[in-house]
C-alpha positions as a Markdown table, in Angstrom:
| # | Residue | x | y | z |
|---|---|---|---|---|
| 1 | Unk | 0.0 | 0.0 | 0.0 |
| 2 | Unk | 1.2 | 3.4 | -0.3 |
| 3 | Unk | 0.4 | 6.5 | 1.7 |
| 4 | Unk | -0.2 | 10.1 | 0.0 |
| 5 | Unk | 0.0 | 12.9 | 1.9 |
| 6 | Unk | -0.3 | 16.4 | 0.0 |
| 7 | Unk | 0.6 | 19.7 | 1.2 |
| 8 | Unk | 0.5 | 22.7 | -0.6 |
| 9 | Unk | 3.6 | 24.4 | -1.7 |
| 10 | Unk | 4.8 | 27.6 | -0.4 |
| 11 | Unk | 3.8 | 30.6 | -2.1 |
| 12 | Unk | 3.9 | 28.5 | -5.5 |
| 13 | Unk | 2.5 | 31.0 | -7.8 |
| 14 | Unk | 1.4 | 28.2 | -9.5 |
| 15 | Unk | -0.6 | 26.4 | -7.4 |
| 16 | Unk | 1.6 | 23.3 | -7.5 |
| 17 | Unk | 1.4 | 20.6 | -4.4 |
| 18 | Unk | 3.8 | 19.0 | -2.4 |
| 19 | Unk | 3.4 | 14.9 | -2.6 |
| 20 | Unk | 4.9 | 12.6 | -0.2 |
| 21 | Unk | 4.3 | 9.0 | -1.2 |
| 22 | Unk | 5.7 | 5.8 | 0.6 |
| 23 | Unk | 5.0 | 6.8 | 3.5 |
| 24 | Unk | 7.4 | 7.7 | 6.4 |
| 25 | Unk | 9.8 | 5.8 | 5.2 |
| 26 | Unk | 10.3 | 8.5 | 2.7 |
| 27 | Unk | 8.9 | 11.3 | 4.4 |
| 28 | Unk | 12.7 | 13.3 | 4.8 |
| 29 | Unk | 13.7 | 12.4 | 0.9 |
| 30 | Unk | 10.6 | 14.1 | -0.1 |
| 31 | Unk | 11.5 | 17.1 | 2.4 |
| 32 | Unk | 14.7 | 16.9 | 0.8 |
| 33 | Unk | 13.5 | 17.1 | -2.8 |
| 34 | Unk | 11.2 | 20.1 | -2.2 |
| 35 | Unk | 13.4 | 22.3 | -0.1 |
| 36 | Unk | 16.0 | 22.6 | -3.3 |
| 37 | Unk | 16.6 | 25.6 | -4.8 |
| 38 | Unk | 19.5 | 24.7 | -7.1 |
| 39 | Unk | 18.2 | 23.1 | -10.2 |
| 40 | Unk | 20.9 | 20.9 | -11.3 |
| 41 | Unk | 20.6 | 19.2 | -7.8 |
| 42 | Unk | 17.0 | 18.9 | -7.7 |
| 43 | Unk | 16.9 | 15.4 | -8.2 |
| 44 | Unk | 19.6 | 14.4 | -6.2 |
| 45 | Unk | 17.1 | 13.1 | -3.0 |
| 46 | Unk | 15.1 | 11.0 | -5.3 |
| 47 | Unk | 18.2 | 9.6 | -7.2 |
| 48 | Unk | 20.1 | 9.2 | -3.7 |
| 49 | Unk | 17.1 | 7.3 | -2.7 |
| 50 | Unk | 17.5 | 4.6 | -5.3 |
| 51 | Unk | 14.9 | 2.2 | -6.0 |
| 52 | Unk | 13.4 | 2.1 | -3.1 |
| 53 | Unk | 12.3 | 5.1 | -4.0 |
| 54 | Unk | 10.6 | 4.2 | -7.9 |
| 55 | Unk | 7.1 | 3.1 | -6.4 |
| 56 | Unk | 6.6 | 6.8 | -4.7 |
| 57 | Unk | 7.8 | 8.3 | -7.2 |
| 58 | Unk | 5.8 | 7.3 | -9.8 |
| 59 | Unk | 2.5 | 7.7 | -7.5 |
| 60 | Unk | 3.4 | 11.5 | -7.5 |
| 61 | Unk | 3.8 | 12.2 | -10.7 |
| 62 | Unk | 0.7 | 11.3 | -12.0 |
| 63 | Unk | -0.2 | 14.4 | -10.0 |
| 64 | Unk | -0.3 | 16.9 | -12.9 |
| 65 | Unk | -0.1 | 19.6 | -10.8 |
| 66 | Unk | 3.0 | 18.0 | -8.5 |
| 67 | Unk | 5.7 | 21.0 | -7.8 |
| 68 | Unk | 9.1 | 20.1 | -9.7 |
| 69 | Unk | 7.2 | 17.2 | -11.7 |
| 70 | Unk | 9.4 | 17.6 | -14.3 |
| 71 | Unk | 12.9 | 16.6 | -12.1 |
| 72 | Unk | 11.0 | 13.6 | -10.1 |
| 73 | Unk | 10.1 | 12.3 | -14.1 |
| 74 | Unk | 13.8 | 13.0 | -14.6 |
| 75 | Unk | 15.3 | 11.5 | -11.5 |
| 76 | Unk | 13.4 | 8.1 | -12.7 |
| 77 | Unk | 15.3 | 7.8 | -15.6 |
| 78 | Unk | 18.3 | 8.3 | -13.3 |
| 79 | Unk | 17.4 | 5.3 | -10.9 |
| 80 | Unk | 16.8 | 3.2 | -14.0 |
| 81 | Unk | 14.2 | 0.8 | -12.6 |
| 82 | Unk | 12.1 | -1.0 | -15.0 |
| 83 | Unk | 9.0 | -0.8 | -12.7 |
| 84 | Unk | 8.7 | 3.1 | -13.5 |
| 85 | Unk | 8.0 | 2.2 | -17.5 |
| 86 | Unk | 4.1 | 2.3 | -17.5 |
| 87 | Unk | 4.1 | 6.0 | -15.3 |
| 88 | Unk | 6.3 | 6.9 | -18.1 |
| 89 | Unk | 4.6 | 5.8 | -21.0 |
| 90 | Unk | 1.3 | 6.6 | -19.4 |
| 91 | Unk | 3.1 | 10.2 | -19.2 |
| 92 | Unk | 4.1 | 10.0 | -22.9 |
| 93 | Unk | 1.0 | 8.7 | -24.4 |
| 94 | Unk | -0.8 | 11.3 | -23.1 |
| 95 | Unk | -1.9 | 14.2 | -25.5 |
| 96 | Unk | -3.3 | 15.9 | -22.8 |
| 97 | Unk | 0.2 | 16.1 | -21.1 |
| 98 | Unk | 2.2 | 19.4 | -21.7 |
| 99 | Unk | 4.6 | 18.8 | -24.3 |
| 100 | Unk | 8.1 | 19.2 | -21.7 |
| 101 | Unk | 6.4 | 16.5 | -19.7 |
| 102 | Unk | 6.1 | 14.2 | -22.3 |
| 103 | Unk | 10.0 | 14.9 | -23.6 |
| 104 | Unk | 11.1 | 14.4 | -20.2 |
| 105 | Unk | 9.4 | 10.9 | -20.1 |
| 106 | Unk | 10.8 | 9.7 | -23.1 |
| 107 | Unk | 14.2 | 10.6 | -22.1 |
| 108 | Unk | 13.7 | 8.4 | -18.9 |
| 109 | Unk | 12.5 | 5.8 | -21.0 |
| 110 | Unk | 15.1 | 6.2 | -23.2 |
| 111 | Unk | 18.1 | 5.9 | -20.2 |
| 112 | Unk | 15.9 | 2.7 | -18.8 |
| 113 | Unk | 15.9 | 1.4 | -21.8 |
| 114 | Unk | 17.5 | 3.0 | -25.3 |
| 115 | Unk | 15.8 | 0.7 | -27.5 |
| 116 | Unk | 12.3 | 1.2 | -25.8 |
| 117 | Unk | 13.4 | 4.6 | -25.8 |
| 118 | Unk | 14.5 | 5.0 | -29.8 |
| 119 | Unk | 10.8 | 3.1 | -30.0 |
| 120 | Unk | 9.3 | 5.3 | -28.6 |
| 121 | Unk | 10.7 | 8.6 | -30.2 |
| 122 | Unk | 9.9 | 7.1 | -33.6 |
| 123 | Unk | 6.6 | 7.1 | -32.9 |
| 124 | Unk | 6.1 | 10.4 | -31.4 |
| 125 | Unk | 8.5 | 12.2 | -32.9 |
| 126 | Unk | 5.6 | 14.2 | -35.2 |
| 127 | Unk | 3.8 | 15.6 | -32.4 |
| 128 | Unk | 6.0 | 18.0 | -31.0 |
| 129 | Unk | 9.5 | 19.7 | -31.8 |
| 130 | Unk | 10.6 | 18.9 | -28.9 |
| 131 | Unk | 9.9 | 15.1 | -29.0 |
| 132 | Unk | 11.6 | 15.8 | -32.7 |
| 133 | Unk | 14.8 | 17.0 | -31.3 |
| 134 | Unk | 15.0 | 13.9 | -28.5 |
| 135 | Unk | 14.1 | 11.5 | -31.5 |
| 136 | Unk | 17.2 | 12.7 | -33.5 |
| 137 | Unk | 19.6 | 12.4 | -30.4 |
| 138 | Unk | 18.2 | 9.6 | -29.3 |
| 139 | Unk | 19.4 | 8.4 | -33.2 |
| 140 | Unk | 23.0 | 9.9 | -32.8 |
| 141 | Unk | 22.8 | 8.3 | -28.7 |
| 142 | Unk | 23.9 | 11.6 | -27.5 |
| 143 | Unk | 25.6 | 11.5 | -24.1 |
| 144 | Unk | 23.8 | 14.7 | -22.6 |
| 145 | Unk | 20.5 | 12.3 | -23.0 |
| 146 | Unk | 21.9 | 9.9 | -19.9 |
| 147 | Unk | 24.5 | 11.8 | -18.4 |
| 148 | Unk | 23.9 | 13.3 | -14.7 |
| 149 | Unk | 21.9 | 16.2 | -14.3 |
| 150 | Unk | 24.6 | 18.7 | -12.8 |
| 151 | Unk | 26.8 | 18.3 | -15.7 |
């Protein structure tokens, strides 16, 4: 089973929430996560975490309106665990997801799996620029695509 708890965020001019999945068990990792203000670093909880850490994360960001979505969605790709593939794909299926969202999910598909992820890009390649420009890395197998996120 796992727990939700939702708070709101802190003067978010966006409205975005605070989810902490998993229960206590991740209850500081979250804390962690949400109290970053560097962006190459704000990951680094949820990738520290390891895979442990997939199941909660991929309950949160189904949240569309989850604060710093779009580095939990990254930091999946990061833990590599094969369990976070449907979220993603949900994620990336979705027309109704903002484009970024979806481009972020296929590049953690893509460092999960590169052939799932080359796949994938194919296929949606047409829908977006964005998910154009991922497609024709994910042809050349750019490092940036897999390589941490504070280089």
């Amino acid at each position: 089973m796992i727990l939700l708890y939702v708070t709101t965020a802190k003067a978010d001019h966006n409205n975005h929430k605070e989810y902490y999945p998993g229960g206590a068990e991740f209850t500081e990792t979250w804390k962690k996560f949400y109290a970053g203000d560097h962006e190459p670093e704000l990951d680094d909880p949820l990738i520290e975490a390891g895979k442990a850490m997939t199941l909660a994360i991929c309950e949160a960001i189904k949240h569309k309106d989850m604060r710093y979505r779009r580095y939990a969605i990254g930091a999946l790709g990061y833990i590599g665990d094969m369990r976070a593939l449907p979220t993603l794909e949900e994620i990336l299926k979705s027309k109704e997801e903002i484009y970024y969202f979806r481009g972020d999910a296929l590049q953690a598909i893509y460092q999960i799996d590169k052939s799932l992820g080359k796949k994938y890009a194919n296929e949606y390649a047409h829908e977006h620029k964005y998910l154009k420009m991922l497609q024709e890395h994910m042809q050349m197998e750019s490092k940036w695509l897999t390589a941490p996120t504070g280089n």
